[in-house]
DRENKE-621349 format. One record per atom (N, C-alpha, C): residue number from 0; residue in one letter; atom name; x, y, z. Coordinates in steps of 0.05 Angstrom, whole numbers, plus 32768, in hexadecimal, padded with zeros to 4 digits. Example, Ala and Ser with C-alpha at 12.3 -4.5 7.8 and 13.67 -1.06 7.14 Angstrom:
# DRENKE-621349
+-----+------+------+------+------+------+
: pos : code : site :   c1 :   c2 :   c3 :
+-----+------+------+------+------+------+
:   0 :    A :    N : 8108 : 7F8E : 809C :
:   0 :    A :   CA : 80F6 : 7FA6 : 809C :
:   0 :    A :    C : 8108 : 7FBE : 809C :
:   1 :    S :    N : 8101 : 7FD3 : 808E :
:   1 :    S :   CA : 8111 : 7FEB : 808F :
:   1 :    S :    C : 8102 : 8001 : 809D :
+-----+------+------+------+------+------+
END
This chain:
# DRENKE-621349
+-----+------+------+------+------+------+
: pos : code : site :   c1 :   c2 :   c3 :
+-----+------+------+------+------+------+
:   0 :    X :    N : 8195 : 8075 : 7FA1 :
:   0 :    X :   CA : 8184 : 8068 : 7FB4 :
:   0 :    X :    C : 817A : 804D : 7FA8 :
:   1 :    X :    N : 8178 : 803B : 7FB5 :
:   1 :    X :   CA : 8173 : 801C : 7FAC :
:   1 :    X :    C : 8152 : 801D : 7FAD :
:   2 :    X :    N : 814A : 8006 : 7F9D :
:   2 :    X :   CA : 812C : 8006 : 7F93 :
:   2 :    X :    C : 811D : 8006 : 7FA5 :
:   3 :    X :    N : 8103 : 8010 : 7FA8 :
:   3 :    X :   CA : 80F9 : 800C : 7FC2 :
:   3 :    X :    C : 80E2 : 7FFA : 7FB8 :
:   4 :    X :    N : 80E2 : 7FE0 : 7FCB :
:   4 :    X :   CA : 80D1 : 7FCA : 7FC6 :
:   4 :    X :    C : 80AC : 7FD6 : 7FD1 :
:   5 :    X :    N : 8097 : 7FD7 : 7FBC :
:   5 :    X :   CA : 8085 : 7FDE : 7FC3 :
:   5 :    X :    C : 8071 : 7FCE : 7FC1 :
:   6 :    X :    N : 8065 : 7FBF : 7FDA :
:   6 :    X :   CA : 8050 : 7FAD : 7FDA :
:   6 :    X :    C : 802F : 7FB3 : 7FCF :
:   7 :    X :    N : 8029 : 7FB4 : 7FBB :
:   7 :    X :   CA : 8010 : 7FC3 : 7FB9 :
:   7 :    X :    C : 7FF4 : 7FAB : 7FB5 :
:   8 :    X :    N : 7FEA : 7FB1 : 7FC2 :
:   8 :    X :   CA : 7FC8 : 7FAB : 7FBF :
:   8 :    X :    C : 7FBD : 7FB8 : 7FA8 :
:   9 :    X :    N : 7FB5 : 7FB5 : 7F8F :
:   9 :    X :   CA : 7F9D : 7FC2 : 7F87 :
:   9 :    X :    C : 7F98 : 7FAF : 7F6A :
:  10 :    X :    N : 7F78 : 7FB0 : 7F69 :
:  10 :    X :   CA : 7F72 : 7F9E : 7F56 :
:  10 :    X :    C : 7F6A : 7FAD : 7F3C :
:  11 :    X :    N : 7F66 : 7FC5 : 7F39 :
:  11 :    X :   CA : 7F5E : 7FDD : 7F20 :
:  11 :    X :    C : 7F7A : 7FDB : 7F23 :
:  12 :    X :    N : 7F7F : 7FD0 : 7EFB :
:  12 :    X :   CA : 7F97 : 7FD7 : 7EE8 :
:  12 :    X :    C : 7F9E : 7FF5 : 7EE8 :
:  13 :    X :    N : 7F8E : 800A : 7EE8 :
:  13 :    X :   CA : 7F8E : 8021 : 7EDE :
:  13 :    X :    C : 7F8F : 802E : 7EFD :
:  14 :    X :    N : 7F95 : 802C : 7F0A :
:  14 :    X :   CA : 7F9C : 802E : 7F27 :
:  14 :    X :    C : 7FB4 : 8020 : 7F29 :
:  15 :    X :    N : 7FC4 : 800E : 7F24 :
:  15 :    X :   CA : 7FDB : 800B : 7F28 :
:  15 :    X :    C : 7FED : 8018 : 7F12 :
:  16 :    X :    N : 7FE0 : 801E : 7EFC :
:  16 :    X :   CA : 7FF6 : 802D : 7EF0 :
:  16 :    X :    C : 7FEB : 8051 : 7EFD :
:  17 :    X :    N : 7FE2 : 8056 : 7F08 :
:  17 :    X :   CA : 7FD8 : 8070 : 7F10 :
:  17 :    X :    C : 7FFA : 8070 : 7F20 :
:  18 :    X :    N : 7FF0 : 8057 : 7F36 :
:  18 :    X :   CA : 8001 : 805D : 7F51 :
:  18 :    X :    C : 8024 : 8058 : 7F3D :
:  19 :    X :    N : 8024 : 804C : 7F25 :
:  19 :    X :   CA : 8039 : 804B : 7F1C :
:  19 :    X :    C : 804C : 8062 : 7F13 :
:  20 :    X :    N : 8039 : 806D : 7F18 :
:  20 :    X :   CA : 803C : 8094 : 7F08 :
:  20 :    X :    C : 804C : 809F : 7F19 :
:  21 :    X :    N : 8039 : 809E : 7F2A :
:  21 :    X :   CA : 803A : 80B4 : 7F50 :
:  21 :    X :    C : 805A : 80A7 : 7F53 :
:  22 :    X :    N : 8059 : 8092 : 7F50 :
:  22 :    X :   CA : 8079 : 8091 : 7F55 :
:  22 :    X :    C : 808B : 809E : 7F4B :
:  23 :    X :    N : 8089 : 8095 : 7F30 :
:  23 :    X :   CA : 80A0 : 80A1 : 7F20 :
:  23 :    X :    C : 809D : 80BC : 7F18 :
:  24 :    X :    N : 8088 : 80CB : 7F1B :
:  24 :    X :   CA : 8085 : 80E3 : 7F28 :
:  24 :    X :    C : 808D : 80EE : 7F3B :
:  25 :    X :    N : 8093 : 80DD : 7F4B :
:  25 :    X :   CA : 80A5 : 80EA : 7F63 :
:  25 :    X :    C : 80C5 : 80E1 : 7F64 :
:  26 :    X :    N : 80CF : 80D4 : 7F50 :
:  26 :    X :   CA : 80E3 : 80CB : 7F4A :
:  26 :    X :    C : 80F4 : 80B0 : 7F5D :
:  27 :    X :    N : 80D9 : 809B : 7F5F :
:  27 :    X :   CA : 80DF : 808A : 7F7B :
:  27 :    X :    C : 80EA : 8074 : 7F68 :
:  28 :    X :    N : 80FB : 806E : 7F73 :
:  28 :    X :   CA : 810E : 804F : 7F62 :
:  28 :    X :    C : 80FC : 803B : 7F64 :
:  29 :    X :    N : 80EE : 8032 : 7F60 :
:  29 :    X :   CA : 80D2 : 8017 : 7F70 :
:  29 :    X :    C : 80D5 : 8001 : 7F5B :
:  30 :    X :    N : 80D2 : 7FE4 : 7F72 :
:  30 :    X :   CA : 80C5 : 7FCF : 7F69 :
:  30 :    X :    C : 80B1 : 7FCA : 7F76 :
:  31 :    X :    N : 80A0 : 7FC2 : 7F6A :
:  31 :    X :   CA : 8081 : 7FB7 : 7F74 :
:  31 :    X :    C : 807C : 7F9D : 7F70 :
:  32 :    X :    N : 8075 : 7F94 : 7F8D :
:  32 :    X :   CA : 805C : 7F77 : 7F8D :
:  32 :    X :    C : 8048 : 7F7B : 7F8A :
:  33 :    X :    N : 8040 : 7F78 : 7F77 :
:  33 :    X :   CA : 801C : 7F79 : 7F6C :
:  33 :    X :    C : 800B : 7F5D : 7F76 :
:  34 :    X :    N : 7FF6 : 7F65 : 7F85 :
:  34 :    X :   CA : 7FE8 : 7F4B : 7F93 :
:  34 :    X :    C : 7FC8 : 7F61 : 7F7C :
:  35 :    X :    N : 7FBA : 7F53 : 7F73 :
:  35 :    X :   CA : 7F9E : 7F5B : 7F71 :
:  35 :    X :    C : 7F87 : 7F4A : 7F8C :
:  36 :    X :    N : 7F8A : 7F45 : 7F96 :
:  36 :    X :   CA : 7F7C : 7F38 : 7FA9 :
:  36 :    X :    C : 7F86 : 7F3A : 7FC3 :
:  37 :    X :    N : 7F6E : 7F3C : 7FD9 :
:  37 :    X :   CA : 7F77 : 7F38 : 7FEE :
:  37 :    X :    C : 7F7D : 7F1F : 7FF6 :
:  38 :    X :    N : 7F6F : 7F05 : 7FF8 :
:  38 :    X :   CA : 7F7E : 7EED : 7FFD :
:  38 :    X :    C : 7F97 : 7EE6 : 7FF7 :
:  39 :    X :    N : 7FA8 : 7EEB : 7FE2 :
:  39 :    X :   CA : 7FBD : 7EEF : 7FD1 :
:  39 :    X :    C : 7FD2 : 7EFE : 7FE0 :
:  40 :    X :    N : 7FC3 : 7F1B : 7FE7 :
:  40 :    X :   CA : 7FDB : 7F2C : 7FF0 :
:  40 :    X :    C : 7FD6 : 7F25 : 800E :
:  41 :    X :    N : 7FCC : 7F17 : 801D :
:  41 :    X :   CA : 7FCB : 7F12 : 803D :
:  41 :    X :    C : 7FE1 : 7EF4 : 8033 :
:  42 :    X :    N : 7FDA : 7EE4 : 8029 :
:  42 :    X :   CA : 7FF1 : 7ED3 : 8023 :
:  42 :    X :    C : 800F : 7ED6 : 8026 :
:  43 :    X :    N : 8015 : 7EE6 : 8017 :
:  43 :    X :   CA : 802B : 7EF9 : 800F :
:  43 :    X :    C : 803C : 7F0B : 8023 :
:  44 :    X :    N : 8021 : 7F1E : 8028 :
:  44 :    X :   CA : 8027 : 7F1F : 8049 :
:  44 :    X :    C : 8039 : 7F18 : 805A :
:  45 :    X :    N : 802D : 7EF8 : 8068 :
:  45 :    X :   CA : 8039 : 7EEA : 8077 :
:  45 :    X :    C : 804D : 7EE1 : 8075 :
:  46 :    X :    N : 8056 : 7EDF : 8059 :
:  46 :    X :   CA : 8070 : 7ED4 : 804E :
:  46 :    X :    C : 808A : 7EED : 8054 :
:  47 :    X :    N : 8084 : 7F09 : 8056 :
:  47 :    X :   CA : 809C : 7F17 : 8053 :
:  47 :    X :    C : 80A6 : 7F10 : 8068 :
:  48 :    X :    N : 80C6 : 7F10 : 8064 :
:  48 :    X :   CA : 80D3 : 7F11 : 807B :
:  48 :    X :    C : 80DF : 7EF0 : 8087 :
:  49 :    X :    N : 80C7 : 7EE6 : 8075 :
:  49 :    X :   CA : 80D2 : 7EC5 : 807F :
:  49 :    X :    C : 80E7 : 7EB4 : 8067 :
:  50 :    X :    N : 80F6 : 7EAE : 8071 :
:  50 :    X :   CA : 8106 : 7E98 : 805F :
:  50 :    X :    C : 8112 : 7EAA : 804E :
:  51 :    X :    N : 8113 : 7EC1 : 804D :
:  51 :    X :   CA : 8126 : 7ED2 : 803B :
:  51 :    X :    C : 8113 : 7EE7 : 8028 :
:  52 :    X :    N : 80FA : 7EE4 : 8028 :
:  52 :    X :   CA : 80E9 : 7EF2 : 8019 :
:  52 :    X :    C : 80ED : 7F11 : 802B :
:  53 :    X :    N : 80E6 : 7F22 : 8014 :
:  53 :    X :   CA : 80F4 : 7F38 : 8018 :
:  53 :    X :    C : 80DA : 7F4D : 8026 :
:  54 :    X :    N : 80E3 : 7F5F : 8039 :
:  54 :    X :   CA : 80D2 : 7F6D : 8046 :
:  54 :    X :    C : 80CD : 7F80 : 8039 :
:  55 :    X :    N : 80BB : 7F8E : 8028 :
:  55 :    X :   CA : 80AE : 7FA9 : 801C :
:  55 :    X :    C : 80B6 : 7FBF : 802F :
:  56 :    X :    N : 80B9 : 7FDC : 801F :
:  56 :    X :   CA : 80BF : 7FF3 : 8028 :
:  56 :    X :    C : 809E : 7FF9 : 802B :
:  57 :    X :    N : 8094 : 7FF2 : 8023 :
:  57 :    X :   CA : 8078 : 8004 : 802B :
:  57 :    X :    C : 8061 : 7FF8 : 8021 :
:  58 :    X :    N : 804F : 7FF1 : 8028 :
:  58 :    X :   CA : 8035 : 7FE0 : 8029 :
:  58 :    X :    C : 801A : 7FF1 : 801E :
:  59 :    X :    N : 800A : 7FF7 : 8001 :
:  59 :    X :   CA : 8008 : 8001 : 7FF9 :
:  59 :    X :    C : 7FE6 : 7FEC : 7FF0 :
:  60 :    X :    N : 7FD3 : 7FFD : 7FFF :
:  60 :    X :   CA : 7FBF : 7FE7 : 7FF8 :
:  60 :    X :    C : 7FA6 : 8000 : 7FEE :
:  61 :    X :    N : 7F96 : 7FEF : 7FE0 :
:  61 :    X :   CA : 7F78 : 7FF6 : 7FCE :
:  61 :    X :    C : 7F6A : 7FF3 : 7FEE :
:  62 :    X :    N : 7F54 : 7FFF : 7FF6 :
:  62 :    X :   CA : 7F46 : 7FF7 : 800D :
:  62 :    X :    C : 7F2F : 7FDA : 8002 :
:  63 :    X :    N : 7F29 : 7FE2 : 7FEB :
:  63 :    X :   CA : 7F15 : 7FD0 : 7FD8 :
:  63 :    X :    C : 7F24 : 7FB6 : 7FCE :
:  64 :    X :    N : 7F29 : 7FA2 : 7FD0 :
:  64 :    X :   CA : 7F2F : 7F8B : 7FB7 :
:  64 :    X :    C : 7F1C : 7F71 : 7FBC :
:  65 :    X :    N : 7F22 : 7F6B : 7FAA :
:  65 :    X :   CA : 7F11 : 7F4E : 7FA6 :
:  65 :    X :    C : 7F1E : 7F35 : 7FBE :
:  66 :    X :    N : 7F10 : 7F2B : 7FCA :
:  66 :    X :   CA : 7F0A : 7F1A : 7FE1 :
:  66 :    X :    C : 7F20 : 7F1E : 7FF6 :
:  67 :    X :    N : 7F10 : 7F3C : 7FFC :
:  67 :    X :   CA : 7F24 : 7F47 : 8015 :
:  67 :    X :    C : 7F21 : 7F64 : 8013 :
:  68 :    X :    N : 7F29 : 7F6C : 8023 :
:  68 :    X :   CA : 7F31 : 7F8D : 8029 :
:  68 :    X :    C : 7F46 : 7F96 : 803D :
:  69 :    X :    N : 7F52 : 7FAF : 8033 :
:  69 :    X :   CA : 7F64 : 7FAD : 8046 :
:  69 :    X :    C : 7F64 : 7FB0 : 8064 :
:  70 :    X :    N : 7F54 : 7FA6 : 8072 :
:  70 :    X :   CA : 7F55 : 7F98 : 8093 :
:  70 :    X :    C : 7F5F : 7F85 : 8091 :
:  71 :    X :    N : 7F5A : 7F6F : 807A :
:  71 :    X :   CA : 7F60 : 7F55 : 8076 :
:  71 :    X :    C : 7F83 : 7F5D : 8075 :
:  72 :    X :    N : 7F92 : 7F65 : 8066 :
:  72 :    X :   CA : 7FA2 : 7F6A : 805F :
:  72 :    X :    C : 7FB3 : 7F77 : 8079 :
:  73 :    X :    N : 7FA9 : 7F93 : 8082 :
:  73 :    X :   CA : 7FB5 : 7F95 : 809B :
:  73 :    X :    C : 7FB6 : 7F88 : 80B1 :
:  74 :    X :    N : 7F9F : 7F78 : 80B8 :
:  74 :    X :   CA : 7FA0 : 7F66 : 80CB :
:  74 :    X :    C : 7FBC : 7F4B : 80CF :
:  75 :    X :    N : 7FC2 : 7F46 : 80B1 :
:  75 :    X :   CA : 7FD4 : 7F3A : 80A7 :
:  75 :    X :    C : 7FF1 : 7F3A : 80A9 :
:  76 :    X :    N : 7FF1 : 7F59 : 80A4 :
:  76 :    X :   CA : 8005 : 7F70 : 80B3 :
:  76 :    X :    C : 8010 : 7F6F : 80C7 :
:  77 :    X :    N : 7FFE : 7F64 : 80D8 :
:  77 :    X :   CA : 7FFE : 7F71 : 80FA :
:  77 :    X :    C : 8005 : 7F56 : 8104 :
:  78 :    X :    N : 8004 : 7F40 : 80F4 :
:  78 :    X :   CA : 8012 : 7F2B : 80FD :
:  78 :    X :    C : 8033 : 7F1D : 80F8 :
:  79 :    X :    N : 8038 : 7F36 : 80E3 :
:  79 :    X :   CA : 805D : 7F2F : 80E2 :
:  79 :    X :    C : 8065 : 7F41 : 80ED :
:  80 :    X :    N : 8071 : 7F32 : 80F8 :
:  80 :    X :   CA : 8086 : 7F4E : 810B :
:  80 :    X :    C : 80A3 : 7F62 : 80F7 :
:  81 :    X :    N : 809F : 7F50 : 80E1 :
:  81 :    X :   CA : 80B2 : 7F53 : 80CC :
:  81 :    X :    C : 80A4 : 7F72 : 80C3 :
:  82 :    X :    N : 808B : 7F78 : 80C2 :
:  82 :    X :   CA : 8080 : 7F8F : 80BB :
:  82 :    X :    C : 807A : 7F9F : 80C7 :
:  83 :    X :    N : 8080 : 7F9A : 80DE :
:  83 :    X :   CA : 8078 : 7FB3 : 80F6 :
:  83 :    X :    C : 8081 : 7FCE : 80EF :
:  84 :    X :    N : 8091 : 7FD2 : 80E7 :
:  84 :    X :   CA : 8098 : 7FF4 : 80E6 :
:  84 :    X :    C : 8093 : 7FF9 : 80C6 :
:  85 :    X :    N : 8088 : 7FE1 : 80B3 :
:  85 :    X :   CA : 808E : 7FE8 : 8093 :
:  85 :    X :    C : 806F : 8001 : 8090 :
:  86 :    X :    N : 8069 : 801C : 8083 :
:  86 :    X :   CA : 805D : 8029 : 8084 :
:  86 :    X :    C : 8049 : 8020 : 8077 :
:  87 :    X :    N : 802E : 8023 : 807E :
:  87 :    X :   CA : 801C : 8017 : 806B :
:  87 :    X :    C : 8006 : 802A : 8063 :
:  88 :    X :    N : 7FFE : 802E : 8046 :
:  88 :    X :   CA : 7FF1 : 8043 : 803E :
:  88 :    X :    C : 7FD0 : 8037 : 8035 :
:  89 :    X :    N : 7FC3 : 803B : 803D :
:  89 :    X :   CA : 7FA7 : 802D : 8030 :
:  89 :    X :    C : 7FA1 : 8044 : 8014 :
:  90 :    X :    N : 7F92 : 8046 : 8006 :
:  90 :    X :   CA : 7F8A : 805D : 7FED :
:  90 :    X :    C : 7F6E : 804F : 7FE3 :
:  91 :    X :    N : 7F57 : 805D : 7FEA :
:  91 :    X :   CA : 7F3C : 804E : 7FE3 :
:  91 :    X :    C : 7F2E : 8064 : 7FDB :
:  92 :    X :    N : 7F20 : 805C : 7FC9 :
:  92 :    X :   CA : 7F05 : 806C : 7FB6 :
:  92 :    X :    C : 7EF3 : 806F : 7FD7 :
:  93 :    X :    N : 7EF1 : 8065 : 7FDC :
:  93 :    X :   CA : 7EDE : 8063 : 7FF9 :
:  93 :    X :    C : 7EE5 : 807E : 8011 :
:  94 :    X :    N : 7EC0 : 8088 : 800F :
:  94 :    X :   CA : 7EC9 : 80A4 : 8022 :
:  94 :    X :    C : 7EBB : 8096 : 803D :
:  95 :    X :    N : 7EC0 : 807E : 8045 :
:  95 :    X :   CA : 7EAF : 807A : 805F :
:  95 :    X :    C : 7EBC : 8077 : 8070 :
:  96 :    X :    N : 7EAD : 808D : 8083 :
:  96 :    X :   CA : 7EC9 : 8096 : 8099 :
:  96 :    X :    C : 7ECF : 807F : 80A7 :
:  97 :    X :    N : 7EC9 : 8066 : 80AF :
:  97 :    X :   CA : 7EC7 : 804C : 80B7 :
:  97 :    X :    C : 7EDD : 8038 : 80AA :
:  98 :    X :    N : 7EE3 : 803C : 8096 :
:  98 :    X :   CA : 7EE8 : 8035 : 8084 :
:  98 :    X :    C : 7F0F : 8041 : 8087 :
:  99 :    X :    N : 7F07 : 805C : 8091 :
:  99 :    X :   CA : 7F1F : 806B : 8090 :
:  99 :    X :    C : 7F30 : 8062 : 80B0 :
: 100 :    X :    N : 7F19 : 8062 : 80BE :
: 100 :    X :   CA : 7F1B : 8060 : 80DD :
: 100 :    X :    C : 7F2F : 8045 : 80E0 :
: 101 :    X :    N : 7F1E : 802C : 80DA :
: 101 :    X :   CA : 7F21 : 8015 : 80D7 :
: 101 :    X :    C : 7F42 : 8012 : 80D2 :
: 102 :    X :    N : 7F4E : 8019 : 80B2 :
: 102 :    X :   CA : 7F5E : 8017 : 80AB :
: 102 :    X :    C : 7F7A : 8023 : 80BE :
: 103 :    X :    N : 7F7A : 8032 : 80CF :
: 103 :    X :   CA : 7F8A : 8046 : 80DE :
: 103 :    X :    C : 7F8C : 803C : 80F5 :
: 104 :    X :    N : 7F7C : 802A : 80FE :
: 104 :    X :   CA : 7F76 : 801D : 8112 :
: 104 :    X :    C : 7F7B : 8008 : 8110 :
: 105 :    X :    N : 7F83 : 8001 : 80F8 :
: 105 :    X :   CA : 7F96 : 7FDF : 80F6 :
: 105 :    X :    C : 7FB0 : 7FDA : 80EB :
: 106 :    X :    N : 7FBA : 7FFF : 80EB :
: 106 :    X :   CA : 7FD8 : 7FFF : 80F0 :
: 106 :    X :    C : 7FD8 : 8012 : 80D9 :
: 107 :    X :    N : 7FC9 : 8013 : 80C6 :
: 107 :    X :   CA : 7FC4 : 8028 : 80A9 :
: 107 :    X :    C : 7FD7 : 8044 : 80B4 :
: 108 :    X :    N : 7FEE : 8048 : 80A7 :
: 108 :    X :   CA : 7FF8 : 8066 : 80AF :
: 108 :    X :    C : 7FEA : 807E : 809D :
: 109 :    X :    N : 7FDD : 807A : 808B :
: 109 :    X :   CA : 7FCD : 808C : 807C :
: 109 :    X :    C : 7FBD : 807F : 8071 :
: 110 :    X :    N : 7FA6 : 8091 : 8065 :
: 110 :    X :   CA : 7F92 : 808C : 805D :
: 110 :    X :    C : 7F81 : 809B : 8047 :
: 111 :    X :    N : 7F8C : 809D : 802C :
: 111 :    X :   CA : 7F8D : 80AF : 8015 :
: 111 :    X :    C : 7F73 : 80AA : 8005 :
: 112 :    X :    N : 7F54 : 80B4 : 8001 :
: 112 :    X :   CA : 7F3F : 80B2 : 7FF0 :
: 112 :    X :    C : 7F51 : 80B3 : 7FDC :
: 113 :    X :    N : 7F53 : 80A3 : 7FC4 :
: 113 :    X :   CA : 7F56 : 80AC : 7FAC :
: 113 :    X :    C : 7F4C : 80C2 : 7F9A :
: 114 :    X :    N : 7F5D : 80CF : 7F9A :
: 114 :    X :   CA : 7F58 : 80E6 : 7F88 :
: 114 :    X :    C : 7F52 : 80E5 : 7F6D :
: 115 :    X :    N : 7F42 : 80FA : 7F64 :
: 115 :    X :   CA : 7F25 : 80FB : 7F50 :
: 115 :    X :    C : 7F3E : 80FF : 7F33 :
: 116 :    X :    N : 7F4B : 810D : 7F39 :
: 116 :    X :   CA : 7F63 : 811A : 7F22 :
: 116 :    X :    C : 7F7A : 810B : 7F21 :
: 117 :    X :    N : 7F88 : 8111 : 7F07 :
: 117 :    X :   CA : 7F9C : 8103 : 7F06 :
: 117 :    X :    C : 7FB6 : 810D : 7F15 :
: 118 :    X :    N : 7FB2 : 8134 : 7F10 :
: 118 :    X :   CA : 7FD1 : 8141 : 7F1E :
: 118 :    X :    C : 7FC4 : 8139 : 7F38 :
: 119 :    X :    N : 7FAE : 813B : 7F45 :
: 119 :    X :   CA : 7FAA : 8132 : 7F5F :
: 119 :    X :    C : 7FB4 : 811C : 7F6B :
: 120 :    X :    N : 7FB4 : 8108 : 7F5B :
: 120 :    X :   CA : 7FB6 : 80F3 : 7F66 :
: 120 :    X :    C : 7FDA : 80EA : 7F69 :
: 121 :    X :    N : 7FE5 : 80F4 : 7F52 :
: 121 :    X :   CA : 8001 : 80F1 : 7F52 :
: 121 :    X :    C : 800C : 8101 : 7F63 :
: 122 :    X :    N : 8004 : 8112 : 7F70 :
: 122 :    X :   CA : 800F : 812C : 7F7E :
: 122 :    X :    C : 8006 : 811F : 7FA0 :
: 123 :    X :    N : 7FED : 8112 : 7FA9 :
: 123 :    X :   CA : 7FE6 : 8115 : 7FBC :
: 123 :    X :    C : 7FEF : 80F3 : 7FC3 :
: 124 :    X :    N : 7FEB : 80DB : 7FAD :
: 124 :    X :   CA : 7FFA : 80BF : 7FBB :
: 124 :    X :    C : 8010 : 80B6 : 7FB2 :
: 125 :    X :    N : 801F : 80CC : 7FA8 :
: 125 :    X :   CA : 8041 : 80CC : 7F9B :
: 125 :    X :    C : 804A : 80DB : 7FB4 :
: 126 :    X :    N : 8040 : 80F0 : 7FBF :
: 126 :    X :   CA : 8050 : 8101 : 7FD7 :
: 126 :    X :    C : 8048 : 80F2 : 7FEE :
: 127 :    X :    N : 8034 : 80E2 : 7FF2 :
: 127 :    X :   CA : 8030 : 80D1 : 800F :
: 127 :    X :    C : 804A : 80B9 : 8011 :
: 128 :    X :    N : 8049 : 80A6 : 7FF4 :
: 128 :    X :   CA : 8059 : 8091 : 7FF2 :
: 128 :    X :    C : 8074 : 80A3 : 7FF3 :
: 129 :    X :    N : 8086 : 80C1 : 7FE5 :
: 129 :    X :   CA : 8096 : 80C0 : 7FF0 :
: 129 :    X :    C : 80A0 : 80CA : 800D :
: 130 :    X :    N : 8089 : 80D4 : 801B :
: 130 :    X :   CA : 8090 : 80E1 : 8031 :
: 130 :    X :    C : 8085 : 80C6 : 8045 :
: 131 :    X :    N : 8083 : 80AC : 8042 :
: 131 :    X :   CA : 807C : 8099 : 8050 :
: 131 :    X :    C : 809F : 8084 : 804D :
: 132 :    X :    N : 80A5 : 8086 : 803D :
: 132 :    X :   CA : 80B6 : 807A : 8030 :
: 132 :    X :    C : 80D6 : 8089 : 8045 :
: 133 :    X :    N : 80D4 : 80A6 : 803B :
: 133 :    X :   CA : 80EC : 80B0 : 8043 :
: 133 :    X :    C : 80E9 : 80B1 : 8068 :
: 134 :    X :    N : 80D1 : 80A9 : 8076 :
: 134 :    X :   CA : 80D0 : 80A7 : 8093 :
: 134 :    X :    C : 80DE : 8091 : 809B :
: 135 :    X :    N : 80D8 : 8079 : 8087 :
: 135 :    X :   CA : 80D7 : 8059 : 8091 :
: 135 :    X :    C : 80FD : 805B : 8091 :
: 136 :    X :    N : 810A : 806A : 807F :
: 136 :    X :   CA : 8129 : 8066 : 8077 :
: 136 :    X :    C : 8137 : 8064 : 8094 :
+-----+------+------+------+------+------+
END
């Protein structure tokens, strides 16, 4: 199976190698765009799809980052048509159901609290990214 390009939002180092785990825990071939920012990754955004820049298998955002959050980011989303069907996962420390609502409601196909544990966490946003992943195919 060829790499699967993974757009990720998150600004905690120790959270991207978390989500680096969950992958290869689940044995997913992946490259990743790392944006730590939302201005950055809404940038970025707009660009897939145009002039040859490459469209992500799956859109993979922190709900929290520095100057932005992911509304900013999905709203961003919802303006390439290039991304319309790409699956998009939000994963936030944040239990506010508003928060949860929001995200689902601006195209968010899931919406994963980060988990407290580590087998938790590899087990519960390693099996979302691959069972989001193997829908989009």
């Amino acid at each position: 199976m060829a790499k699967h390009l993974i757009f990720l939002v998150e600004d905690n180092p120790g959270d991207v190698r978390l989500i680096e785990e969950s992958l290869r825990a689940q044995s997913i071939d992946y490259r990743l765009s790392h944006y730590a920012t939302a201005d950055v990754a809404v940038s970025a955004i707009a660009r897939c799809g145009v002039n040859g820049v490459e469209v992500p298998d799956l859109i993979l955002l922190d709900y929290n980052v520095p100057r932005g959050d992911a509304r900013d980011i999905l709203n961003a989303a919802s303006k390439n048509p290039a991304l319309a069907s790409i699956p998009k996962l939000v994963v936030s420390s944040s239990v506010a159901p508003k928060d949860r609502e929001q995200s689902l409601a601006m195209g968010a196909d899931c919406f994963i609290n980060k988990p407290l544990s580590l087998d938790s966490f590899l087990a519960e946003v390693g099996g979302k990214i691959t069972e989001l992943l193997r829908h989009h195919q």
